[in-house]
C-alpha positions in Angstrom: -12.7 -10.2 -24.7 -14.3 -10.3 -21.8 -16.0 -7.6 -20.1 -15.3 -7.0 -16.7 -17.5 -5.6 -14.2 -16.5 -3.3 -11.2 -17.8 -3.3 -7.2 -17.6 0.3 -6.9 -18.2 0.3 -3.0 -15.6 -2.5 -2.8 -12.9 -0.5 -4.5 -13.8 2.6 -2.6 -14.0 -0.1 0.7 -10.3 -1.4 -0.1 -9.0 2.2 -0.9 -10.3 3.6 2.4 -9.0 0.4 4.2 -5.7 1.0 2.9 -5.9 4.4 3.5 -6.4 3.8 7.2 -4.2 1.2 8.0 -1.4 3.5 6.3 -2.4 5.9 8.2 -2.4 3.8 11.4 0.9 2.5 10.7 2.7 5.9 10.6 0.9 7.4 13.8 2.5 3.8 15.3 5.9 4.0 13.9 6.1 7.9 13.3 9.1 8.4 15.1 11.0 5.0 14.1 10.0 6.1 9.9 11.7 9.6 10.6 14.9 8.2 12.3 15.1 6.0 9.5 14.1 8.7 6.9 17.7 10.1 8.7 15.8 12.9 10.0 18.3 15.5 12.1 15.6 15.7 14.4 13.7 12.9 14.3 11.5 14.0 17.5 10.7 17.1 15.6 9.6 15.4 12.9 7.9 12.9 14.4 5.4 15.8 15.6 4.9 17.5 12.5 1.1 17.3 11.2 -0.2 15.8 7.8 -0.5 18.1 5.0 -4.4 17.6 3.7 -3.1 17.9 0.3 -0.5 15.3 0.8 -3.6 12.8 2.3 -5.5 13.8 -0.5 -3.0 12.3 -3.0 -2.8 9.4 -0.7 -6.2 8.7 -1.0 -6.2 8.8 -4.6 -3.1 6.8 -4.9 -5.1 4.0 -3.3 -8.4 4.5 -4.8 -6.5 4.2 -8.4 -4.5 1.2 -6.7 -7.7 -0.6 -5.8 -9.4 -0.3 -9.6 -6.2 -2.2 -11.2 -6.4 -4.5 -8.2 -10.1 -5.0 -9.0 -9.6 -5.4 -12.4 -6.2 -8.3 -11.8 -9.0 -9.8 -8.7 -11.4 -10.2 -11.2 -9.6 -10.8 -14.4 -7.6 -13.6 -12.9 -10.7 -15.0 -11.1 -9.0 -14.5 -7.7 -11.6 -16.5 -5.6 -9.7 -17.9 -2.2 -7.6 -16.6 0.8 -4.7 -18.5 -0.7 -5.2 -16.7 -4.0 -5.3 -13.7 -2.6 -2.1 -14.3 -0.5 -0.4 -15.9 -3.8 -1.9 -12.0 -5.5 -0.2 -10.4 -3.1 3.1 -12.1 -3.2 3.7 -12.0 -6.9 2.4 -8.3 -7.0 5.2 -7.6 -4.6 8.0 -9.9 -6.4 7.4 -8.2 -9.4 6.0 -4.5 -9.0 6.6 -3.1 -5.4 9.7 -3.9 -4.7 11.5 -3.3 -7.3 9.6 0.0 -7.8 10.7 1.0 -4.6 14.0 -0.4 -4.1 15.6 2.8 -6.2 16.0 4.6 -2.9 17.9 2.1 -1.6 20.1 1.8 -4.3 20.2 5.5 -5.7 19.8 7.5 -2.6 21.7 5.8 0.2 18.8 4.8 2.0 18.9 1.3 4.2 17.4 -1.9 3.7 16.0 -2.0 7.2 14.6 1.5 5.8 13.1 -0.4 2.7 11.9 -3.2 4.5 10.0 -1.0 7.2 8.1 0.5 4.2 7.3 -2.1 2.2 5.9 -3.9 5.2 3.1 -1.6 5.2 2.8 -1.6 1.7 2.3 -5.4 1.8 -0.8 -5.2 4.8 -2.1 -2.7 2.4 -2.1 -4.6 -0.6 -3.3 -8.0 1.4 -6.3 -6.1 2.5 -7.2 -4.7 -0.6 -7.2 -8.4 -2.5 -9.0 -9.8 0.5 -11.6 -7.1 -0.2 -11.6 -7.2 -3.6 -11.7 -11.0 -3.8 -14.7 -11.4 -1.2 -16.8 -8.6 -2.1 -17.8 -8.6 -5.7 
């Protein structure tokens, strides 16, 4: 087998990115995620301020997100833009979104709900293969 090395700064470089363009896209769309969270008061919501430890866990979530990626980038020799749009694509078809379609189908939630979220989830991921791909 193969070994495969790691570009820690890339991984930490894609985990921050994604960080930020999450965080980005909420401050955008604050109010629109709460309506459709089916907040009472989505105003009130809308307002609230981010719990450090809950940005913390974000920030891990992505940072272990971009070592798989880095490993898949690198294992699968991931080398072009089209690759990387191909990457993201399957990774989507075949992990998040059917890990987070439960909500859809458990709890009630709507598809427009689904779809708002997973469009962030999909810039994220992009920008992570892009970074990963380019910078190894």
């Amino acid at each position: 087998m193969e070994t495969i090395t790691f570009n820690y700064l890339a991984i930490i470089s894609a985990a921050v990115m994604s960080f930020i363009l999450g965080g980005a896209y909420t401050a955008l769309f604050k109010k629109q995620l709460a309506t459709l969270n089916g907040s009472a008061d989505a105003e009130a919501q809308a307002k609230q301020k981010p719990n450090p430890k809950v940005l913390v866990g974000i920030f891990f979530a992505n940072l272990f997100m971009a070592f798989g990626l880095a490993y898949f980038v690198n294992a699968l020799g991931t080398s072009a833009v089209s690759n990387a749009l191909w990457f993201t694509f399957w990774s989507f078809i075949a992990f998040v979104g059917p890990l987070t379609i439960g909500p859809v189908l458990w709890e009630g939630k709507s598809v427009k709900w689904w779809f708002f979220n997973n469009l962030i989830n999909v810039i994220c991921l992009f920008a992570m293969v892009l970074i990963l791909t380019f910078w190894k």
